[in-house]
C-alpha positions in Angstrom: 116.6 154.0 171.1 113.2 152.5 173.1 110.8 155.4 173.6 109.0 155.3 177.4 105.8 153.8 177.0 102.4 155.7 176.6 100.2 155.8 179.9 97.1 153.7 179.8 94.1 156.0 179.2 91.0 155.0 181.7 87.9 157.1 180.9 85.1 157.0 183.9 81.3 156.9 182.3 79.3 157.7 185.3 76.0 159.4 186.4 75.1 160.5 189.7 71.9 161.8 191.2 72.7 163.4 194.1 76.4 163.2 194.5 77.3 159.8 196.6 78.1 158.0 193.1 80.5 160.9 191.7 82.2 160.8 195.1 82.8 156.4 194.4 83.7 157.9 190.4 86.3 160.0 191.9 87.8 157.2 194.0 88.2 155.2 191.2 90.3 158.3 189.5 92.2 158.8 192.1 93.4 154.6 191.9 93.8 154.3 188.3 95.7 158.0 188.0 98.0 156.5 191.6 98.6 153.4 189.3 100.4 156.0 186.3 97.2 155.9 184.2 96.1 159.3 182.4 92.0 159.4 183.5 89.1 161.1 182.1 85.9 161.4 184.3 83.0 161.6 182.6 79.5 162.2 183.5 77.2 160.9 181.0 74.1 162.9 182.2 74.5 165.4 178.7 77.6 163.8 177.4 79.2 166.0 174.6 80.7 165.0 171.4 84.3 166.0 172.9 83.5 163.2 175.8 82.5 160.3 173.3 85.9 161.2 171.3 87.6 160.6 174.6 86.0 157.0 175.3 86.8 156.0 171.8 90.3 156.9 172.4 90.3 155.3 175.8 92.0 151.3 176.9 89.4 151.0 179.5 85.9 152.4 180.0 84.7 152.0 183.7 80.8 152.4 183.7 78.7 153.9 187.1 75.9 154.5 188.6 73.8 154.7 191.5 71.1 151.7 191.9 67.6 152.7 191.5 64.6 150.3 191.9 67.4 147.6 191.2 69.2 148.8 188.3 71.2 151.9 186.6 69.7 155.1 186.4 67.5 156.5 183.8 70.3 158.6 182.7 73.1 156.0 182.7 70.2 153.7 180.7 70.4 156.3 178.2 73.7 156.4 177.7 73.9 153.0 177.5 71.2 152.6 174.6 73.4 155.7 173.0 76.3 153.7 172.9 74.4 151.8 170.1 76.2 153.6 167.5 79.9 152.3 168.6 78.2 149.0 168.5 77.5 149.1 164.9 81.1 150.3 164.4 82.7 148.0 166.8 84.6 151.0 168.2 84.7 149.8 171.6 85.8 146.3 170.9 88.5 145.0 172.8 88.9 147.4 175.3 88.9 146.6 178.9 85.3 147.9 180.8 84.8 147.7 184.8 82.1 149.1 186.7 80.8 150.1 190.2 77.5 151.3 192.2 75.9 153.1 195.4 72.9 152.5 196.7 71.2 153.0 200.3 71.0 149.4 200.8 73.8 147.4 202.0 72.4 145.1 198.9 70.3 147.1 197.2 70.0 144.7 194.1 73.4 146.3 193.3 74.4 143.0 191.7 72.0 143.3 189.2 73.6 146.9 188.2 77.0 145.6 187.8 75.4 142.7 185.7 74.3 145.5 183.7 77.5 146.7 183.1 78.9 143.4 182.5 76.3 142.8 179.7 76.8 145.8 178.0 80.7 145.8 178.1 80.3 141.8 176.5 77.7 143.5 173.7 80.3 145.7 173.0 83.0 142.6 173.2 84.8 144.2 175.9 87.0 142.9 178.3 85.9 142.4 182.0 88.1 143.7 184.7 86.4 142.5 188.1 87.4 143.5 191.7 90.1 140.7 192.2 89.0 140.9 196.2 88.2 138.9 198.3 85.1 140.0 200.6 85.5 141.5 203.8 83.5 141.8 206.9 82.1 138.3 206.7 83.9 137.0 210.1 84.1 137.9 213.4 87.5 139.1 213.0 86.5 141.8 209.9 84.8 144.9 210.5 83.0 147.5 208.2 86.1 149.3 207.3 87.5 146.0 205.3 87.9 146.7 202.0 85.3 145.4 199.8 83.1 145.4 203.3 80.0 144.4 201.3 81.7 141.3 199.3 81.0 142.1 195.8 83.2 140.3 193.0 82.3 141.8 190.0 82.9 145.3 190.5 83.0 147.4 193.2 80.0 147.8 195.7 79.2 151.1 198.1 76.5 151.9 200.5 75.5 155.6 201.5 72.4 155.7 203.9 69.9 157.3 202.7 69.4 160.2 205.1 73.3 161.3 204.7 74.5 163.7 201.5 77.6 163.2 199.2 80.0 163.8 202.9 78.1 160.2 204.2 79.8 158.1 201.6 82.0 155.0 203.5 85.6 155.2 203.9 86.0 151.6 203.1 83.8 151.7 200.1 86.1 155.0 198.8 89.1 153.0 199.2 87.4 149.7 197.3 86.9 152.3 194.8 90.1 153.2 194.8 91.7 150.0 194.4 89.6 149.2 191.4 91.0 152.1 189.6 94.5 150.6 190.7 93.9 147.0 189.1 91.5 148.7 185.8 95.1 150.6 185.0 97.1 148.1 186.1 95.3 145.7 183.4 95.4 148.2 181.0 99.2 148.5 181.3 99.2 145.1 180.6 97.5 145.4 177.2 99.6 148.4 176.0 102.6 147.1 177.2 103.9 147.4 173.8 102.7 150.5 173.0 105.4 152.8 172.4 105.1 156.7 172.6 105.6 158.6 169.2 108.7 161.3 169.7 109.6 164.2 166.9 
């Protein structure tokens, strides 16, 4: 008798400073948890030893983080130098990684961010999962709610202006956001397609 197969687990390694990023983070829960995934948000500013159990246990680890003076935050920098020890152990190899980032800038050196991501995921011989979108809003016809309005390939991209709180964070951008948690569990059903639950 086949036994249903086990969810893909998505854990969400983010830091926020004043709330616009955790919005983005919960956008991308909300996709990969729509696309049958069981997720784990996870804010790495005082990570506990519970919350690095659950990203070792985790088929896809999406790293985020506001953009500040052109790259992560202090705090998601110091997770990432943390994350030392599962590179010694190769703990995190294979899994599939994605990322995203806010800034008050419509570029905002966010690029270099993501690239930050992407270079820690590939340390840690990680799989990459980018947007798979197309940019919007770069024709006459496209408008600031396309999805993936700021035309960002490898990851996902939002702008909050700087005088607006947490509430100011762009509908498009939320539902870029959410898509990437759609294809990041989507992926990750892919790799555990043979993964079978265990039953008593």
């Amino acid at each position: 008798m086949t036994t249903p197969a086990v969810p893909p687990v998505v854990s969400i390694a983010y830091h926020s400073g004043y709330g616009h990023t955790a919005v983005v983070a919960e956008a991308v829960r909300d996709g990969a948890a729509d696309a049958g995934a069981a997720v784990h948000l996870i804010n790495v500013d005082g990570i506990t030893d519970d919350q690095w159990e659950l990203l070792d246990a985790s088929d896809a680890i999406v790293f985020g983080s506001p953009t500040y003076m052109g790259t992560a935050s202090g705090a998601f920098h110091r997770f990432a130098e943390e994350t030392s020890k599962r590179w010694f152990t190769g703990a995190w190899q294979d899994k599939l990684a994605a990322g995203f980032t806010n800034s008050g800038s419509k570029s905002g050196d966010k690029l270099h961010t993501l690239q930050f991501f992407q270079t820690l995921a590939a340390q840690h011989a990680m799989h990459w999962v980018n947007l798979g979108l197309k940019p919007g809003w770069n024709s006459t016809e496209g408008s600031e709610n396309d999805l993936n309005r700021l035309g960002f390939f490898s990851g996902a991209g939002a702008q909050t202006n700087s005088d607006e709180g947490p509430e100011g964070v762009h509908k498009a951008d939320i539902a870029t956001a959410e898509h990437l948690g759609r294809r990041v569990a989507q992926t990750a059903k892919v790799f555990t397609s043979g993964r079978e639950a265990v039953t008593v």
